[in-house]
N, CA, C and O atoms as a GROMACS GRO file, in nm:
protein
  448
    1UNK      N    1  -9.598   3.838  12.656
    1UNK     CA    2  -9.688   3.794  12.552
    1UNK      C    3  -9.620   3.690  12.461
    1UNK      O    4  -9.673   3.580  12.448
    2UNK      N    5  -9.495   3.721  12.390
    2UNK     CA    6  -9.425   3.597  12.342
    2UNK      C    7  -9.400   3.489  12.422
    2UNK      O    8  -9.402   3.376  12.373
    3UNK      N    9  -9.377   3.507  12.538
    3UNK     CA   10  -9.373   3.386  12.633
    3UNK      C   11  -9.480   3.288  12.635
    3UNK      O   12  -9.459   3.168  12.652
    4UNK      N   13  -9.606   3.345  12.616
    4UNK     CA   14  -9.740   3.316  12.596
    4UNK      C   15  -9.754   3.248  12.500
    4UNK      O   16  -9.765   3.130  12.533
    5UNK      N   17  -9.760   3.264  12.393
    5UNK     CA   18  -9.751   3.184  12.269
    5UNK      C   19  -9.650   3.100  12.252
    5UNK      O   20  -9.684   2.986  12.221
    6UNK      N   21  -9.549   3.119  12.262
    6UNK     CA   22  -9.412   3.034  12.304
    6UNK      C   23  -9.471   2.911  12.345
    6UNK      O   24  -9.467   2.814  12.270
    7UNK      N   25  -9.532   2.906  12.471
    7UNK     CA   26  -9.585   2.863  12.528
    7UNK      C   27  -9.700   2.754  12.503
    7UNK      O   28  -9.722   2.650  12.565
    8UNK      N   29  -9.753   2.798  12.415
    8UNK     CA   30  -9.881   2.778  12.380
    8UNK      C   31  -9.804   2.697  12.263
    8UNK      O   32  -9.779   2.585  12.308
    9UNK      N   33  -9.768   2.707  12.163
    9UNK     CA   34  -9.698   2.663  12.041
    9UNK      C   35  -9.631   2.489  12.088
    9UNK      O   36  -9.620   2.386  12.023
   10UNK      N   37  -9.595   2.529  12.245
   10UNK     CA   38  -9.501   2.403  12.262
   10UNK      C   39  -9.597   2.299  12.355
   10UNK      O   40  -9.545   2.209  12.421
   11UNK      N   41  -9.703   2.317  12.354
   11UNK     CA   42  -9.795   2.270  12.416
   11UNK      C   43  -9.824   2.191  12.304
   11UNK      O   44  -9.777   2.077  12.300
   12UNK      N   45  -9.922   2.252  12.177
   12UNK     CA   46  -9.993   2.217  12.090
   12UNK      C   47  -9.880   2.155  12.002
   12UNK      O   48  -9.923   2.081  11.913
   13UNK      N   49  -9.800   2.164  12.006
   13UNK     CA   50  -9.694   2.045  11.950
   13UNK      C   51  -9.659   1.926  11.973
   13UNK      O   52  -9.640   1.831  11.897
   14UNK      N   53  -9.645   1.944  12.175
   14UNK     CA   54  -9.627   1.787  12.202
   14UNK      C   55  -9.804   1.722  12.184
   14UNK      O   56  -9.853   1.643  12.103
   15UNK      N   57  -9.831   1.757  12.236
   15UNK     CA   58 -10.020   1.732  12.140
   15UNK      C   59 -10.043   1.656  12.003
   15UNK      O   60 -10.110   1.554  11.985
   16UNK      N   61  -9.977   1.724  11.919
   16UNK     CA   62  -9.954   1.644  11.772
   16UNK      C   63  -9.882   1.502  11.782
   16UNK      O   64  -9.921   1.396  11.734
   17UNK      N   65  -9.781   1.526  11.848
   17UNK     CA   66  -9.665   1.445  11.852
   17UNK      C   67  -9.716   1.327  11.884
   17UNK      O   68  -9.707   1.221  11.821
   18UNK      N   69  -9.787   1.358  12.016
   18UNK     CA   70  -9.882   1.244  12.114
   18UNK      C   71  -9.949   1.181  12.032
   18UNK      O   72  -9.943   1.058  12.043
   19UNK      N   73 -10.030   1.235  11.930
   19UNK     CA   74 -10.149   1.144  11.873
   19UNK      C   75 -10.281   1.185  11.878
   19UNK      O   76 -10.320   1.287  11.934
   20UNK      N   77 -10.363   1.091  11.807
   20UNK     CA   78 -10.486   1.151  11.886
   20UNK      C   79 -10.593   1.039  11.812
   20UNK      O   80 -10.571   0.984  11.704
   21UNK      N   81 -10.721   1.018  11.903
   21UNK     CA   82 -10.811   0.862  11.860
   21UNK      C   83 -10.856   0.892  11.666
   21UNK      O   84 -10.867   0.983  11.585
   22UNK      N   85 -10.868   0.753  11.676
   22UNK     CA   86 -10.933   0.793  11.538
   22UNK      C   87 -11.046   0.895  11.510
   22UNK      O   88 -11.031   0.963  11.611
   23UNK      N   89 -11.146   0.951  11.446
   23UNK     CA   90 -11.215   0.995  11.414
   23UNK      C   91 -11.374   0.987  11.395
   23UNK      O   92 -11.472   1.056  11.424
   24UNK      N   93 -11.347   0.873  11.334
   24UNK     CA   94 -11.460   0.833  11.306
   24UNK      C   95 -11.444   0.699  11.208
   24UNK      O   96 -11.363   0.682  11.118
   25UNK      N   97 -11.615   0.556  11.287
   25UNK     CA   98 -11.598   0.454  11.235
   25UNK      C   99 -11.721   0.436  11.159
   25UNK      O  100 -11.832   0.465  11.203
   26UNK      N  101 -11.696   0.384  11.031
   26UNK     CA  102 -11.796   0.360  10.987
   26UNK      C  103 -11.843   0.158  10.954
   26UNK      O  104 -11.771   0.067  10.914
   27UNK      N  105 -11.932   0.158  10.979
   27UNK     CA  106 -11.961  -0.001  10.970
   27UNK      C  107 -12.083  -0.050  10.919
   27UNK      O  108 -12.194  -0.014  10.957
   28UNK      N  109 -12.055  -0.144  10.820
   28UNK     CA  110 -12.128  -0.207  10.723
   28UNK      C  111 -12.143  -0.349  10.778
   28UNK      O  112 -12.063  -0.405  10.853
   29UNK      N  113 -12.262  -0.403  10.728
   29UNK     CA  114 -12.250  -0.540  10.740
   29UNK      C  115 -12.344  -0.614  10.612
   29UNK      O  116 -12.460  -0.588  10.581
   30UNK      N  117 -12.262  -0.704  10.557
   30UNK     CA  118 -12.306  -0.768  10.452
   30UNK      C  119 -12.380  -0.914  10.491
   30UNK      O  120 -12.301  -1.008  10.493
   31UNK      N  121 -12.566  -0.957  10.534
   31UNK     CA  122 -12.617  -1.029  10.561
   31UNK      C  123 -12.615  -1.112  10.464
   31UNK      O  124 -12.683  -1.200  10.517
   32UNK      N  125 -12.585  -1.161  10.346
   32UNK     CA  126 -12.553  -1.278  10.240
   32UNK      C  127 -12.424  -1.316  10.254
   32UNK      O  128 -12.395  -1.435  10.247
   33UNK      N  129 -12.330  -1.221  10.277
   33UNK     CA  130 -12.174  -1.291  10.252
   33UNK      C  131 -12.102  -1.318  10.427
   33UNK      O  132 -12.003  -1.383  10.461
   34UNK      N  133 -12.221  -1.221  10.526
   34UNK     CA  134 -12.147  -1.263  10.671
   34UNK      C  135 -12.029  -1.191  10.671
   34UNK      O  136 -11.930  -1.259  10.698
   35UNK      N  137 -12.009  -1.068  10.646
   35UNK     CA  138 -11.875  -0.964  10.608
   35UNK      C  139 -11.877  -0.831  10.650
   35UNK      O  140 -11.884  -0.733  10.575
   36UNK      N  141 -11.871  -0.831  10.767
   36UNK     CA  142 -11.856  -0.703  10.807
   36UNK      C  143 -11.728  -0.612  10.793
   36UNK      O  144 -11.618  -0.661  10.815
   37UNK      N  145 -11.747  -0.430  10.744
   37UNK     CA  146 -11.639  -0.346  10.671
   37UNK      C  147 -11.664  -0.241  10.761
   37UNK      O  148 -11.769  -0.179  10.775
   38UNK      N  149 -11.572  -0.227  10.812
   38UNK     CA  150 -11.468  -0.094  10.892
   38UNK      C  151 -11.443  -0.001  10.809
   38UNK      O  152 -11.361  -0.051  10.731
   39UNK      N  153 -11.468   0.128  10.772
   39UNK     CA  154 -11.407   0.226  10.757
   39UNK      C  155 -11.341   0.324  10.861
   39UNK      O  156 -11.418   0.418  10.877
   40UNK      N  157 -11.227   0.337  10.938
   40UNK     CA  158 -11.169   0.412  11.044
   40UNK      C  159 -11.076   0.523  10.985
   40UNK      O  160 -10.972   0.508  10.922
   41UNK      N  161 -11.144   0.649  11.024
   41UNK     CA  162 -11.099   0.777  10.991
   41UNK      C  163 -10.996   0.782  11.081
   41UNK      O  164 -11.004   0.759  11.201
   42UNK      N  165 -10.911   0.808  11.028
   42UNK     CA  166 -10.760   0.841  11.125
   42UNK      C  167 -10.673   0.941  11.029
   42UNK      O  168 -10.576   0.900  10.965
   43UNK      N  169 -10.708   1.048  11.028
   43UNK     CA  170 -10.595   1.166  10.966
   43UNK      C  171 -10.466   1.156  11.031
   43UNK      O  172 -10.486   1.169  11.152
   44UNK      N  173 -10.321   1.135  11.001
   44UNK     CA  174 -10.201   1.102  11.042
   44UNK      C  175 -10.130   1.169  10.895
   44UNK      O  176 -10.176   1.163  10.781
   45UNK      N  177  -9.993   1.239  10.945
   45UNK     CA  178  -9.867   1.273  10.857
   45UNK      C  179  -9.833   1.150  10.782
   45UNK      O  180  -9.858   1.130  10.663
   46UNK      N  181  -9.780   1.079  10.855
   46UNK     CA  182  -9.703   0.931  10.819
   46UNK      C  183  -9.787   0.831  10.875
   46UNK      O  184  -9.798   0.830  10.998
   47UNK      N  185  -9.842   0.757  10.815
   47UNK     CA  186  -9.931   0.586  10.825
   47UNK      C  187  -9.817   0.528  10.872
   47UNK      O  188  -9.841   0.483  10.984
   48UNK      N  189  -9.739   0.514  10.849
   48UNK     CA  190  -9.601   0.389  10.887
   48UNK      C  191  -9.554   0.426  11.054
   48UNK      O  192  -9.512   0.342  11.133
   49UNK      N  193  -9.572   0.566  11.083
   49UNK     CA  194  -9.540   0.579  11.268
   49UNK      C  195  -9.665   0.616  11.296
   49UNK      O  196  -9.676   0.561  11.406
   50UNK      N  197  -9.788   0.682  11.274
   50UNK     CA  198  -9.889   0.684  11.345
   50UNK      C  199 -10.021   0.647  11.280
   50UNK      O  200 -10.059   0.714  11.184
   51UNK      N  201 -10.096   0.544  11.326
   51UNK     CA  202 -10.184   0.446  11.244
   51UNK      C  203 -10.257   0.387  11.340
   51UNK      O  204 -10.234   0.387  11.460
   52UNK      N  205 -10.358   0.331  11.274
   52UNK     CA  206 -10.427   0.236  11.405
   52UNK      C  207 -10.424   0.135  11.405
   52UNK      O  208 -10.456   0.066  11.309
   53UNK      N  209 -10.372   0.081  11.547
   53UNK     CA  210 -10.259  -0.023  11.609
   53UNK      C  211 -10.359  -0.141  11.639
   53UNK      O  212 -10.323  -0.253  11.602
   54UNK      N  213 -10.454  -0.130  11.687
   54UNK     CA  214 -10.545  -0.256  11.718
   54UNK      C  215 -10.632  -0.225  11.678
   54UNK      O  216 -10.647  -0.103  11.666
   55UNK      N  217 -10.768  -0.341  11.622
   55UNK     CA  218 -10.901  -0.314  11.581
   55UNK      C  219 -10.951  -0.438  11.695
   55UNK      O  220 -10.884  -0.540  11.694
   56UNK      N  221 -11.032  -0.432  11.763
   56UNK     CA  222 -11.144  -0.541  11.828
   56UNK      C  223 -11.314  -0.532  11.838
   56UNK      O  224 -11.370  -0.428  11.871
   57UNK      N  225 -11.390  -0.662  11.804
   57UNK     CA  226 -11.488  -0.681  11.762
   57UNK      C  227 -11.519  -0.754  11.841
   57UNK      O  228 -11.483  -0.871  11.836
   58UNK      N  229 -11.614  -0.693  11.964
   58UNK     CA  230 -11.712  -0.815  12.053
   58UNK      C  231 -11.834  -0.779  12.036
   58UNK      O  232 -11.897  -0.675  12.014
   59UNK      N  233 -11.856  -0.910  12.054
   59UNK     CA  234 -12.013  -0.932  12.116
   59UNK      C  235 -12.072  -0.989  12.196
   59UNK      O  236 -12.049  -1.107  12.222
   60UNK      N  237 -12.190  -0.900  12.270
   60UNK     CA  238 -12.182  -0.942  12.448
   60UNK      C  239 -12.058  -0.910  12.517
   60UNK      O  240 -12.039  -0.790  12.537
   61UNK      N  241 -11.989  -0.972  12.547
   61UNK     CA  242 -11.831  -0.998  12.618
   61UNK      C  243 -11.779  -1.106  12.532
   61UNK      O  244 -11.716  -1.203  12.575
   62UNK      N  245 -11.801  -1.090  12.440
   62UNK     CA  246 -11.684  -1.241  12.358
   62UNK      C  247 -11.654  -1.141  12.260
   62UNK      O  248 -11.728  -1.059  12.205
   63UNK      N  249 -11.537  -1.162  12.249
   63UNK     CA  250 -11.418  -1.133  12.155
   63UNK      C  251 -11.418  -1.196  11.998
   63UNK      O  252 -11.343  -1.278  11.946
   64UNK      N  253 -11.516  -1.134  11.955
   64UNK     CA  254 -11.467  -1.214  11.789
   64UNK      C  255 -11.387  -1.179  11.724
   64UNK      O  256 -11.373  -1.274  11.647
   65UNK      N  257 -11.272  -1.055  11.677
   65UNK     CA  258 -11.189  -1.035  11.601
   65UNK      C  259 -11.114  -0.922  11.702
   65UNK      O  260 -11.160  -0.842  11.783
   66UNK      N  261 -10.966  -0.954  11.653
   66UNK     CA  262 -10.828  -0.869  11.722
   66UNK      C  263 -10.751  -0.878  11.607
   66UNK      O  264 -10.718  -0.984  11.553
   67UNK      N  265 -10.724  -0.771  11.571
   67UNK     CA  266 -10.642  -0.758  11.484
   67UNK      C  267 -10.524  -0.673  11.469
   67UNK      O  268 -10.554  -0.573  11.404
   68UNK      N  269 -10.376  -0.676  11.511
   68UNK     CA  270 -10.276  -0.564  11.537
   68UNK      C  271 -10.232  -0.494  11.394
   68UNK      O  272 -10.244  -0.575  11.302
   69UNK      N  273 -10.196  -0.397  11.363
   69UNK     CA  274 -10.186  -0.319  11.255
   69UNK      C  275 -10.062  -0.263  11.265
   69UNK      O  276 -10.043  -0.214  11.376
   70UNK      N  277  -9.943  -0.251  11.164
   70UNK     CA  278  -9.826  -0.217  11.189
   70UNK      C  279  -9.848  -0.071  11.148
   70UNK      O  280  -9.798   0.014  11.221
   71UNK      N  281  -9.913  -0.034  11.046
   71UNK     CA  282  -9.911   0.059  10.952
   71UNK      C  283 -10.078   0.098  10.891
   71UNK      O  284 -10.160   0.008  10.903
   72UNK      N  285 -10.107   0.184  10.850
   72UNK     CA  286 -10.232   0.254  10.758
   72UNK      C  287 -10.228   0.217  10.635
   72UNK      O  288 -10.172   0.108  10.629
   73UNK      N  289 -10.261   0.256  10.530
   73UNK     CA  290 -10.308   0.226  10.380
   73UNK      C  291 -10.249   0.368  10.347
   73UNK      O  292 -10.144   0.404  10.295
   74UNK      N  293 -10.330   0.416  10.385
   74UNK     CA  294 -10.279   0.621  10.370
   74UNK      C  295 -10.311   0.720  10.447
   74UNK      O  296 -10.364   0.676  10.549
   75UNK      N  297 -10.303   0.822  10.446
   75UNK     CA  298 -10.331   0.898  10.609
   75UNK      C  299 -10.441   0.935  10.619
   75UNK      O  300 -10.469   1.024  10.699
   76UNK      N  301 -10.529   0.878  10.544
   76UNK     CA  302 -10.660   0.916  10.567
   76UNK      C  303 -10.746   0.836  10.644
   76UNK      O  304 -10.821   0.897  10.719
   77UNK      N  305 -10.752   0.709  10.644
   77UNK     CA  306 -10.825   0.600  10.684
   77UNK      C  307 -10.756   0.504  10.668
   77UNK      O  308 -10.637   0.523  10.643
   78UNK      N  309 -10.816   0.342  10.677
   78UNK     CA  310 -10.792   0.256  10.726
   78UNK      C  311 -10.934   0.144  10.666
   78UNK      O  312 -11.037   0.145  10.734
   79UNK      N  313 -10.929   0.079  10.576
   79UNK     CA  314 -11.103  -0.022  10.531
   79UNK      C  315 -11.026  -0.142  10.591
   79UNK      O  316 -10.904  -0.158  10.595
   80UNK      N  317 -11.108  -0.210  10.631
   80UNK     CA  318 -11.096  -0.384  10.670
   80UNK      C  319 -11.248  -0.481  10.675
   80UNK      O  320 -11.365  -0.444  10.685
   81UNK      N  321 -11.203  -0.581  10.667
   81UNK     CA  322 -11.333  -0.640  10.625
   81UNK      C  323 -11.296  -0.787  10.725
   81UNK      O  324 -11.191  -0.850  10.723
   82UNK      N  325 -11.392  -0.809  10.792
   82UNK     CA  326 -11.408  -0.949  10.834
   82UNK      C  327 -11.493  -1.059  10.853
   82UNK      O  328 -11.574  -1.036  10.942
   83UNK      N  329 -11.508  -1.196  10.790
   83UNK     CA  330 -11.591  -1.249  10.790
   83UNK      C  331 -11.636  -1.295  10.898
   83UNK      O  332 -11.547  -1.361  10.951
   84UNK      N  333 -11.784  -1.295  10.997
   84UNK     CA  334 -11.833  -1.348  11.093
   84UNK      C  335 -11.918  -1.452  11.096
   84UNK      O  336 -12.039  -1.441  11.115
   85UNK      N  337 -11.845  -1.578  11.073
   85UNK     CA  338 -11.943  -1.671  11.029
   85UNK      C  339 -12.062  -1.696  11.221
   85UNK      O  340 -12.017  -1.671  11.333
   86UNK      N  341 -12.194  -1.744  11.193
   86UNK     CA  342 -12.303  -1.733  11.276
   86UNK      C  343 -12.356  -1.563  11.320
   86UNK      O  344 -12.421  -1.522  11.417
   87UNK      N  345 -12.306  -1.503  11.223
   87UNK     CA  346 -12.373  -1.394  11.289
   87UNK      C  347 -12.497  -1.332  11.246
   87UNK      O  348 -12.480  -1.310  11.126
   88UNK      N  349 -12.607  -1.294  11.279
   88UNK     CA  350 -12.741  -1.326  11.302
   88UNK      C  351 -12.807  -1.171  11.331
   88UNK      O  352 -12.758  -1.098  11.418
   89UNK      N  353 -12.903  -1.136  11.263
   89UNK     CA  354 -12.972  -0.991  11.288
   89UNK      C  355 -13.011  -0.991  11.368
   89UNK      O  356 -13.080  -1.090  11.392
   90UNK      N  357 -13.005  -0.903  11.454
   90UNK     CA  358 -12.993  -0.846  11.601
   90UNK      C  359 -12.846  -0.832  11.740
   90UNK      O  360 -12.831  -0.775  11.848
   91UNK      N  361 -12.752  -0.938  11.635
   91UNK     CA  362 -12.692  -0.891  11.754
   91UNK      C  363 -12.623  -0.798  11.762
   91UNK      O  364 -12.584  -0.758  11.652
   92UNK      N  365 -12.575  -0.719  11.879
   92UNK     CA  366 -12.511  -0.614  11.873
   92UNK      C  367 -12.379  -0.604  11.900
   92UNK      O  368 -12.323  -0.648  12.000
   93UNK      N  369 -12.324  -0.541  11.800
   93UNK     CA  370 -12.140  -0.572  11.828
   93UNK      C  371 -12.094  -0.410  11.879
   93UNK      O  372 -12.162  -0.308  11.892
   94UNK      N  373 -11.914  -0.444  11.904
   94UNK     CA  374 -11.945  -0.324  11.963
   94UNK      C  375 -11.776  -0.309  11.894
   94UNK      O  376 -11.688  -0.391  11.922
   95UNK      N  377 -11.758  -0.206  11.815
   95UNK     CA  378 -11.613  -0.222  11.750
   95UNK      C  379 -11.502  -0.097  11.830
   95UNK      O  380 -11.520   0.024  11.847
   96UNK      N  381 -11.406  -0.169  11.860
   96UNK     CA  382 -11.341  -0.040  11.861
   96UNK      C  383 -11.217  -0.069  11.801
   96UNK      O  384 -11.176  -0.182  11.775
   97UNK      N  385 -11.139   0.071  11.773
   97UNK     CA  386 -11.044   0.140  11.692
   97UNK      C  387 -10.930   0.186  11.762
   97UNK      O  388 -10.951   0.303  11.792
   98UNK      N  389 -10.831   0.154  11.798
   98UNK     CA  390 -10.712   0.212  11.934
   98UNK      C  391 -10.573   0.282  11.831
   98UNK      O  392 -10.506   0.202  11.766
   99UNK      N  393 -10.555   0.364  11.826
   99UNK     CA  394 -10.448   0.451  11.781
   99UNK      C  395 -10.309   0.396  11.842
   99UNK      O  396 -10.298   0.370  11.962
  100UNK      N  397 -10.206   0.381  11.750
  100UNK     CA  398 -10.061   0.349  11.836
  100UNK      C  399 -10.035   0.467  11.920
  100UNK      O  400  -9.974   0.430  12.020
  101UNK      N  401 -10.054   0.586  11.920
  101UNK     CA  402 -10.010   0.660  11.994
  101UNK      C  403 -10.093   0.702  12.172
  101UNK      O  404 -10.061   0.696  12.291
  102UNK      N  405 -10.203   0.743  12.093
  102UNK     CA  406 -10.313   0.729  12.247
  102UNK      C  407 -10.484   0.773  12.154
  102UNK      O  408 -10.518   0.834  12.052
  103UNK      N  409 -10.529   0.721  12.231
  103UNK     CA  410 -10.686   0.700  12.173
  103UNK      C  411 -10.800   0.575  12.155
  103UNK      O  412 -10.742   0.487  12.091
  104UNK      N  413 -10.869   0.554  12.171
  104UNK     CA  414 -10.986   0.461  12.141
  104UNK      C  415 -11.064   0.522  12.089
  104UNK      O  416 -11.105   0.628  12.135
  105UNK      N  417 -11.100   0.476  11.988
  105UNK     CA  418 -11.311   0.533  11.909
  105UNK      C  419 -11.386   0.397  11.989
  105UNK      O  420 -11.312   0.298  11.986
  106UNK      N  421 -11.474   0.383  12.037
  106UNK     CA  422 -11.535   0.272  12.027
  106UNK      C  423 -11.701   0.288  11.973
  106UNK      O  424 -11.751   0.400  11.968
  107UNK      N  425 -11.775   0.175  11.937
  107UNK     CA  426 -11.902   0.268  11.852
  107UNK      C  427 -12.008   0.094  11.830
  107UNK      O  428 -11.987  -0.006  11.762
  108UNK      N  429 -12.072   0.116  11.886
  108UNK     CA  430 -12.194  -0.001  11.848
  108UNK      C  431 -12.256  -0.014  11.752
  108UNK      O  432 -12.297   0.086  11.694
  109UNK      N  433 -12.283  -0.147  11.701
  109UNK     CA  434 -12.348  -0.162  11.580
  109UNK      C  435 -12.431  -0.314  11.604
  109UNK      O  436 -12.390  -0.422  11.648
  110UNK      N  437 -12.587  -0.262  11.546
  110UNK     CA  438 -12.697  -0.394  11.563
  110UNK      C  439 -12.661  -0.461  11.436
  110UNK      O  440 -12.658  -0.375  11.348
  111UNK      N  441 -12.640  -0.547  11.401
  111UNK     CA  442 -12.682  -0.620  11.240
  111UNK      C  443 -12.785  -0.644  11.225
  111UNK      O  444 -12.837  -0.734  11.290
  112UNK      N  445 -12.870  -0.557  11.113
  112UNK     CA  446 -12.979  -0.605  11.062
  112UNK      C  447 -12.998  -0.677  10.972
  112UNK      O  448 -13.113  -0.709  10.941
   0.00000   0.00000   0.00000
């Protein structure tokens, strides 16, 4: 039975260690200023070793924003804001969120 948990303990550790995707994205888009805002839930110990490492923003298949991230703000989340100049109600973007360690969120959004 201690072997068991033993067991179990050293499992759910390298687990932590590993990482895990963000959480949850939230996305705004500002139709006067052309400014779309990321909120990316990423609970992490330390922002400075585990954070989210890339953000990318397409639409259709085109690539409008890549952005690499060394570090978090704080271990809670992550806000960013980017301006999309021509972008137009209806189209649909599609954002995703990639963890330095292992993970993708990815999550669609129409601009209305």
């Amino acid at each position: 039975m201690k072997k068991m948990f033993l067991l179990l303990g050293i499992i759910l550790s390298l687990a932590l260690i590993q990482g895990h995707a963000p959480s949850d994205l939230e996305i705004s888009f500002d139709s006067e200023e052309l400014v779309l805002t990321l909120v990316v839930t990423h609970q992490v110990g330390n922002p400075t070793n585990h954070h989210v490492r890339t953000i990318r923003v397409y639409e259709g298949g085109r690539e409008l924003v890549v952005q690499e991230l060394s570090r978090q703000d704080d271990t809670g989340s992550v806000t960013l804001l980017y301006r999309l100049p021509g972008a137009q109600a209806g189209m649909v973007l599609t954002v995703e969120a990639e963890c330095n360690r292992v993970g993708t969120l990815s999550q669609e959004f129409i601009i209305e």
